[in-house]
N, C-alpha and C positions, 0 to 999 in steps of 0.2 A: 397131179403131176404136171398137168398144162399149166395151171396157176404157177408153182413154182418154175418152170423153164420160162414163163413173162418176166416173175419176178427179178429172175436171174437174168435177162437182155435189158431188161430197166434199167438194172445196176451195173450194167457195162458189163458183167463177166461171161457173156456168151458173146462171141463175135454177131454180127446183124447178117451176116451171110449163111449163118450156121444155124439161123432162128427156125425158118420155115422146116428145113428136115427134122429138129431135134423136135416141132413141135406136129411133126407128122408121123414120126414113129409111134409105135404100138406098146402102151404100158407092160405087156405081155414078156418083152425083154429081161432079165434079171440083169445081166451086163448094165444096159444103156441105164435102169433103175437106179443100180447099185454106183457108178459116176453120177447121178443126178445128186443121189443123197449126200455124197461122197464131197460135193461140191456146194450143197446147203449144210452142211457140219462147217466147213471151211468159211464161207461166210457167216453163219452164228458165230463162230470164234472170233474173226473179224469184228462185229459189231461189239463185240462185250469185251476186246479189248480196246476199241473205241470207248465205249463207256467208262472205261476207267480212267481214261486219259482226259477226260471231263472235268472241270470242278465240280465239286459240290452245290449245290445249291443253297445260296446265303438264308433263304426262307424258303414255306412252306409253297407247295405247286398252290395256282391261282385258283379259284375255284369256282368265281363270277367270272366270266373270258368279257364281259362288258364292261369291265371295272377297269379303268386307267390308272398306270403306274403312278406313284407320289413322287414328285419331283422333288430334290435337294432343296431344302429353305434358304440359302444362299443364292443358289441358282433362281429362284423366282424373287429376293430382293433385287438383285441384278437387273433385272427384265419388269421390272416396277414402271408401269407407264409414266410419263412427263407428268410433271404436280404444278405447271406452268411453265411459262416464257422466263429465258434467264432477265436476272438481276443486275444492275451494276454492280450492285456488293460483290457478287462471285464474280466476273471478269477481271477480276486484280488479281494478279498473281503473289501467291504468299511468299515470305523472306529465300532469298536461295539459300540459305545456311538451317532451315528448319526442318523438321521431322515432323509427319502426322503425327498426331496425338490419338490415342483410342476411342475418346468421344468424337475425333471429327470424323473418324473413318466409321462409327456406328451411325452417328445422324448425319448420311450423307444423304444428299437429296436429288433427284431425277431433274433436269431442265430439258426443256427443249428450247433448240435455237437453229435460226438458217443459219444458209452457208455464208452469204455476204456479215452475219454476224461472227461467223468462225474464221472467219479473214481478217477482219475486224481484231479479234481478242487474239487470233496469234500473231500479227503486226506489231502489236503494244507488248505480248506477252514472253513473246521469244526468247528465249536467253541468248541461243548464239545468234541472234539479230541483235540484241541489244554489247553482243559484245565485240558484234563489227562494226556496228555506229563508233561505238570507244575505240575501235581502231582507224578509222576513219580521221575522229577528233586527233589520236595521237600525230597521224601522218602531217594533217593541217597545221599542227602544233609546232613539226620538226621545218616545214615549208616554210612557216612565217617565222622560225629562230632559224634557218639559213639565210633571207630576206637582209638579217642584221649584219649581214659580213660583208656589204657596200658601204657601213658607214664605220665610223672612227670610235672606238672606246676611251673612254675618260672616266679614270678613277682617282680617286680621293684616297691619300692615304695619311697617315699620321702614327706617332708613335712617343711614347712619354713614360717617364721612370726617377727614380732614385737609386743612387750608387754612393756607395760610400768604401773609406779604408782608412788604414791609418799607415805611417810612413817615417821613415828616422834615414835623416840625410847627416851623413860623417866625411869631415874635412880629412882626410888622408893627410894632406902639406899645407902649409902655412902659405894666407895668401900674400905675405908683403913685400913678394918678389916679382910683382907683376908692374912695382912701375906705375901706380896709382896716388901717390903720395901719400903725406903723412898720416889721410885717414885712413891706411890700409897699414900703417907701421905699429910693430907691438908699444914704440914707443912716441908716436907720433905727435901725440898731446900731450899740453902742462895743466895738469893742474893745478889749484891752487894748494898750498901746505899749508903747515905751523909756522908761527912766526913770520909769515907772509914768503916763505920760498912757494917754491913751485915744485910740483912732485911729477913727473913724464909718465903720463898712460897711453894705452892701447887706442889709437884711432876707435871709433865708433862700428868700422867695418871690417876691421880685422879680426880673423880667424885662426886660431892657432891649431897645431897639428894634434887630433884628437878629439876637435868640436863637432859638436851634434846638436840635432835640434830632432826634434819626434811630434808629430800631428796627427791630428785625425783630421779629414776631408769628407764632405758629404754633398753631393749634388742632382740638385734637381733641375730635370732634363727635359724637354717639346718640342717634337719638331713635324710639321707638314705641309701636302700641298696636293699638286691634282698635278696627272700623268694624262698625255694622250699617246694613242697609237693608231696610226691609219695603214693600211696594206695600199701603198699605192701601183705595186704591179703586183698580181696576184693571179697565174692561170688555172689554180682546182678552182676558184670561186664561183664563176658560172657555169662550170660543170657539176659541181654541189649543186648548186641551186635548182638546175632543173633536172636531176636525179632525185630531190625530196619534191618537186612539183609532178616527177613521173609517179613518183611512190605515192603520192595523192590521189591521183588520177588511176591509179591499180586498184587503191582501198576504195575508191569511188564506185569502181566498175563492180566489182565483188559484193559492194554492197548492194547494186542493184542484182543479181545477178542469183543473189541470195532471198533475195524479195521473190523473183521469180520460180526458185524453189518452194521456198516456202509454200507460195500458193499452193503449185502441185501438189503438195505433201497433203497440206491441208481438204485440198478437194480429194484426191483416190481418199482419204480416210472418211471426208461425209458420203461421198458416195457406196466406198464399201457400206457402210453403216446402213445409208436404203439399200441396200443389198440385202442386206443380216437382216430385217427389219422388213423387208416385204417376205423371203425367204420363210420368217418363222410363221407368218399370217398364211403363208401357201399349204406350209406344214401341218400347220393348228387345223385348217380347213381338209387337210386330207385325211389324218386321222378322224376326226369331226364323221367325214363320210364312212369310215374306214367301220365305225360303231355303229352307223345307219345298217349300212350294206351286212353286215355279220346281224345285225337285229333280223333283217331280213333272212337271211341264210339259216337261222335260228329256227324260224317261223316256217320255214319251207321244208327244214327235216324234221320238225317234227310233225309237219302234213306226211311228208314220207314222198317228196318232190323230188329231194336231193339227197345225195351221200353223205353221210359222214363224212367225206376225204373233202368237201366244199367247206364244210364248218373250219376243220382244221388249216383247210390253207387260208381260210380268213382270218385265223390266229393269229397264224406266222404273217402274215402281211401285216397286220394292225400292230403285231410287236415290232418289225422291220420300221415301218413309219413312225413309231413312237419315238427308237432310238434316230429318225432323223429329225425330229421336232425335238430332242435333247440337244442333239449336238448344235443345232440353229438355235436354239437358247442359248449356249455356252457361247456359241460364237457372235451372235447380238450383245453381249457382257463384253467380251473382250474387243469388239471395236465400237464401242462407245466407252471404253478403258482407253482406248487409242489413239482416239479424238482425244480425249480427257489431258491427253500424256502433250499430242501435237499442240494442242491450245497452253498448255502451262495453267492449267485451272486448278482452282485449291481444291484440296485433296479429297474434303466432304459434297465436290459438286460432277454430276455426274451429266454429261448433254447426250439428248436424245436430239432425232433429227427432226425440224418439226415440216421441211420443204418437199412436197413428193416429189416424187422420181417422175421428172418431165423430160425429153428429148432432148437433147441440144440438137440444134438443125447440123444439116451439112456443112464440112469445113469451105468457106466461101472463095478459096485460093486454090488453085492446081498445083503441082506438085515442086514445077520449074519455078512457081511467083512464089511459093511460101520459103524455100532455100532462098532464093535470091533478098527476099525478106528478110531471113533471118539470118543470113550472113552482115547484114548490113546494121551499122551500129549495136552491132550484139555485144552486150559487158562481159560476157565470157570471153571472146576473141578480143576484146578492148585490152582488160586486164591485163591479158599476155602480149599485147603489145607494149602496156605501159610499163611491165616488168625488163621487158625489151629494151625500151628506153632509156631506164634507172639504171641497169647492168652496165649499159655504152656511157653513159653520163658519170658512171662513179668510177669505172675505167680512165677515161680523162682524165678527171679530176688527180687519181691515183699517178699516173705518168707524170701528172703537172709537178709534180714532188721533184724531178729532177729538172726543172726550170729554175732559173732565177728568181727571187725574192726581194721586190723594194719597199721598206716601210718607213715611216714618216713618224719619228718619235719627239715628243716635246714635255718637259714637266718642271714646274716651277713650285718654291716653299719657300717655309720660313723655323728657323731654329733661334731657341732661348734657352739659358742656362742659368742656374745661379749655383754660385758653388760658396763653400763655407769652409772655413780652416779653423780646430781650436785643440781645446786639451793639448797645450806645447808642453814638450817637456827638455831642458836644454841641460846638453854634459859636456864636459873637457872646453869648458871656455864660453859656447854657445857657437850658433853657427846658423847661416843662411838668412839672416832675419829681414833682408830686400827682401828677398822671396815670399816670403811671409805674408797673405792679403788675409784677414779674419773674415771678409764677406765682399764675393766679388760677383758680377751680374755680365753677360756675354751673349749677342743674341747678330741673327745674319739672316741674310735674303741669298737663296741660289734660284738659278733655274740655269735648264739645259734647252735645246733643237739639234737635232740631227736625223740624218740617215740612217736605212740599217738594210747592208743589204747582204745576204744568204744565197746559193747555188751550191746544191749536193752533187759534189761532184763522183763520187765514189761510194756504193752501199751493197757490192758483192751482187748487184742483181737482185736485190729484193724487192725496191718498187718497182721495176717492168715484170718480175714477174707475178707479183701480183694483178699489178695489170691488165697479165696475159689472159692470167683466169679469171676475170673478170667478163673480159671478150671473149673468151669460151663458152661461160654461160650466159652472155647474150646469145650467143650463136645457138645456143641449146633450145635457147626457145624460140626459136625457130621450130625447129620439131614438133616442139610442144603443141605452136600454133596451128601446124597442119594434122597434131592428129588430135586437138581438138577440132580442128573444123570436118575433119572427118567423121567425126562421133553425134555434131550435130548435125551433120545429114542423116545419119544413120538413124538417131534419133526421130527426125522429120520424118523418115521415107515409113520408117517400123511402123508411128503412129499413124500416119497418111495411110496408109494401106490398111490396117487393124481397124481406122475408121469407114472405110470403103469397105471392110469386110461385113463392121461390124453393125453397118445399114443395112445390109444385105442380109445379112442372116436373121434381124432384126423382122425386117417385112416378113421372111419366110417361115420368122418364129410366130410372126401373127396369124397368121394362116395354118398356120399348125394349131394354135391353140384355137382358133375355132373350130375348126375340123373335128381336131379329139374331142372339145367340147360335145359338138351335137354327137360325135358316134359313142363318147360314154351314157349320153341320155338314150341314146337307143338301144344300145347292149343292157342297162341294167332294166330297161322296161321289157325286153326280149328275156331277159333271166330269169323277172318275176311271173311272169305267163308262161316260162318254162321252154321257153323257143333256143335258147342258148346257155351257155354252160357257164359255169362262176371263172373258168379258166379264162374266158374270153373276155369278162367282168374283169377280171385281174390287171390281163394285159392289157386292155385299152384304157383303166386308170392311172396303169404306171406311164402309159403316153403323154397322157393327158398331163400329168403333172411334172414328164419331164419335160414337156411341153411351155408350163406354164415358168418353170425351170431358167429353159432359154430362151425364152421374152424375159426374161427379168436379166439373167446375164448379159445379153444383146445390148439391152438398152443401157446399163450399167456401163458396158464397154465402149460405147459409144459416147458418152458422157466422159469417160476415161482418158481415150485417145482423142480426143477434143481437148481436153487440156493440157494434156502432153503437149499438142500442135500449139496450144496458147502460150505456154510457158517459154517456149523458143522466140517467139513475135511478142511477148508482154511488153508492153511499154513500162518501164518502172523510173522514178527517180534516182539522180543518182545522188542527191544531195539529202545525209540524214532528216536537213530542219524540214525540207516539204512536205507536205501531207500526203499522203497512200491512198488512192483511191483505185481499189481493187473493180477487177472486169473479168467477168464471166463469160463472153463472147469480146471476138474480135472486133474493133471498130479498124474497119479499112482505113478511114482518112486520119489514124495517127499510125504516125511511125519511131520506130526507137530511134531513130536516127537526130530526132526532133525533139525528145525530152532532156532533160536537164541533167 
């Protein structure tokens, strides 16, 4: 009866106030008996229908408790140690339009590589860095084709063909009433006769009422020359112009701005990575113990030292750590999957980290000098001023629509024709035959100069208010710019302080992990001489290695928030052609303000 009224306060169902009496009363009761059983019925029913809400068991119960679980074959491809230092071969990134193939993804291969190499191949490797460089080129592209709107265009034009018809011209009236003399009169001429008279014909030019004549014409045609045009008052033009020199100077800043991204990206992923990667060596090593210490526990019930209840809670421990050396498996796969993904690395190459996990010192700036740092020349806060710019710049330009317009037009050529007349066909007398040239040839020089001058005087309001909103969203970012500059203090102060913590906690993790150290060498040699109890073995290893736990996250975080603080202060180019030379610490004596 006293066994079961413990069993029953263990399991919470007796209140802890109500212990001492139930366990001072006298078996002797039928009452108090008949509630005791009454109340162990009620928990058996409890437990077995816990049991049922169980799964099954996929296999048979263990039967060596020293035997380690078989991990997934996947899961230890994955976790395949480095087979060397990367390659150049692998640091190229493969086509962006390809798909692995099943033999790359089979023969993939393990590399290790530092971090300055992982900065390195995601620099070159980037997609969206390589497709802000092309935006970059484009802006430069549209900068130096507005450049061209202070000089004059001159083109060349020309143009040539054949044309042909055919045509029938009829005399309506006789023309010998015009008063041209006798060679327009039907009778204006003698000729000679018979017998030597004279016989009166038709002048040579007379046309009678009825005449026609019918041709075909055909004519080949050339003509060109060269146009210029200059804007000699023009007020959008230097407001274009430095609205595509601001829009440079934006894709300029953005491109640096993105460099300093990138790093970060790339450093929390190698970091994480010694994370996962000392993580699973903590793990391996505690289970490692976990079969030492249960060998022992082994050996000591069956001297008849210890309980059964010690064997089995070294079960459940060494199964509990097993599944955290799984899941630290899986998670070493997935961020060397994640670098893999940051770097743009081909598909069969997998990087392991090959740089341990060393300190970054203290951030060397206080809280007031790293803001005031990184406010200054910062390509974040650039950008949006230059976008600032470009909005006020193409506003201008846009209102200049309703200015006057003077341009300076001038174009000079040359044209030649020949034309051709045949297949005549003449009715009612004949007719037109002056007219008539069988092959005739016609050619000329023109040229013009002049003014041209434009002023829209009227368009219902559509260029000011375009304009308007233009200047609207200059004004807008404004905002923009203050609550980015608020984001990166916010930024600053997060990782400034997370790095102050995370020195702190760092030192206090070191001291911890000595401490647990020596007191689990003393609890488990107090175990084995029977001085202390496997409980106490339990907990002072679970210290130990949460211990050894947060020395490893400390330092990790530390390295973390150090490059957070970096990536705000990065000195970067802001010009695609220069080279990239990544930094892992701050150097004081350069400033962003001072790079290119």
């Amino acid at each position: 009866m006293r066994n079961r009224v413990l069993v029953l306060l263990w399991l919470g169902l007796i209140p802890a106030q109500l212990a001492p009496a139930a366990l001072a009363r006298p078996p002797a009761q039928p009452q108090n008996t008949k509630l005791l059983e009454r109340s162990w019925q009620k928990l058996d029913t409890q437990l077995r229908a816990l049991d049922q809400l169980l799964p099954s068991e996929p296999e048979q119960p263990v039967g060596d408790v020293l035997r380690t679980p078989v991990l997934p074959a996947n899961l230890i491809r994955a976790n395949q140690p480095a087979t060397g230092p990367i390659q150049p071969a692998d640091m190229v990134a493969g086509p962006p339009l390809d798909l692995p193939s099943p033999q790359q993804l089979q023969a993939g291969s393990i590399v290790s590589l530092s971090l300055e190499q992982a900065l390195a191949i995601a620099f070159a490797n980037s997609a969206s860095l390589q497709a802000q460089r092309e935006q970059v080129a484009a802006a430069l592209a549209r900068f130096q084709a507005s450049m061209g709107s202070y000089w004059p265009t001159i083109s060349a034009f020309a143009n040539g063909g054949y044309e042909g018809s055919r045509s029938t011209t009829t005399s309506n009236k006789p023309n010998d009433s015009l008063g041209f003399g006798p060679l327009f009169a039907p009778n204006g001429l003698l000729a000679p006769g018979p017998n030597g008279t004279s016989i009166p014909t038709a002048g040579p030019f007379y046309v009678p009422k009825g005449g026609s004549v019918a041709a075909t014409s055909g004519e080949w045609g050339l003509e060109g020359g060269l146009q210029l045009n200059y804007a000699l008052l023009d007020f959008a033009r230097t407001p274009t112009v430095r609205a595509a020199r601001a829009s440079l100077e934006q894709q300029r800043n953005s491109y640096a701005n993105q460099l300093r991204s990138l790093q970060l990206q790339v450093s929390e992923a190698y970091y994480s990575l010694q994370q996962d990667e000392q993580l699973v060596r903590v793990y391996d090593a505690n289970v490692r113990n976990d079969l030492v210490i249960l060998q022992d526990t082994l050996d000591l019930k069956q001297a008849g030292l210890v309980p059964r209840l010690d064997v089995l809670r070294r079960r459940a421990i060494q199964a509990t750590d097993e599944e955290s050396l799984i899941q630290a498996l899986a998670d070493r796969a997935v961020a060397r999957r994640q670098l893999a993904v940051t770097l743009n690395l081909p598909p069969q190459v997998t990087p392991s980290a090959s740089d341990p996990i060393v300190v970054q010192p203290r951030w060397p700036l206080d809280l007031e000098a790293s803001l005031l740092a990184a406010y200054r020349g910062n390509p974040e806060l650039e950008a949006i001023l230059a976008i600032r710019t470009a909005l006020a710049q193409q506003s201008q330009a846009t209102a200049s629509g309703l200015l006057p317009r003077l341009s300076l037009f001038a174009s000079a050529g040359g044209s030649g024709a020949r034309t051709s007349l045949g297949d005549f066909t003449l009715g009612g007398g004949g007719c037109c035959g002056s007219t008539a040239l069988p092959l005739s040839t016609t050619s000329g020089l023109d040229w013009s100069v002049g003014l041209s001058f434009t002023w829209l005087l009227f368009d219902a309001g559509t260029t000011a208010g375009q304009a308007r909103a233009l200047t609207k969203q200059a004004a807008a970012t404004a905002q923009q710019y203050a609550a980015s500059r608020n984001d990166i203090r916010l930024r600053i102060e997060q990782a400034f302080f997370n790095h102050e913590a995370s020195l702190a906690k760092l030192s206090s993790a070191r001291r911890g992990v000595a401490a647990s150290l020596e007191a689990f060498r003393d609890v488990r040699l107090r175990y084995l001489t029977g001085l202390d109890s496997e409980l106490n073995v339990s907990n002072t290893q679970d210290r130990l290695i949460n211990a050894l736990v947060q020395r490893i996250n400390a330092t990790v975080n530390v390295n973390i928030t150090y490059a957070k603080l970096l990536k705000e202060l990065l000195p970067m180019p802001r010009d695609p052609s220069l080279p990239i030379q990544p930094q892992l610490q701050l150097q004081l004596s350069s400033s962003p303000a001072t790079q290119p």
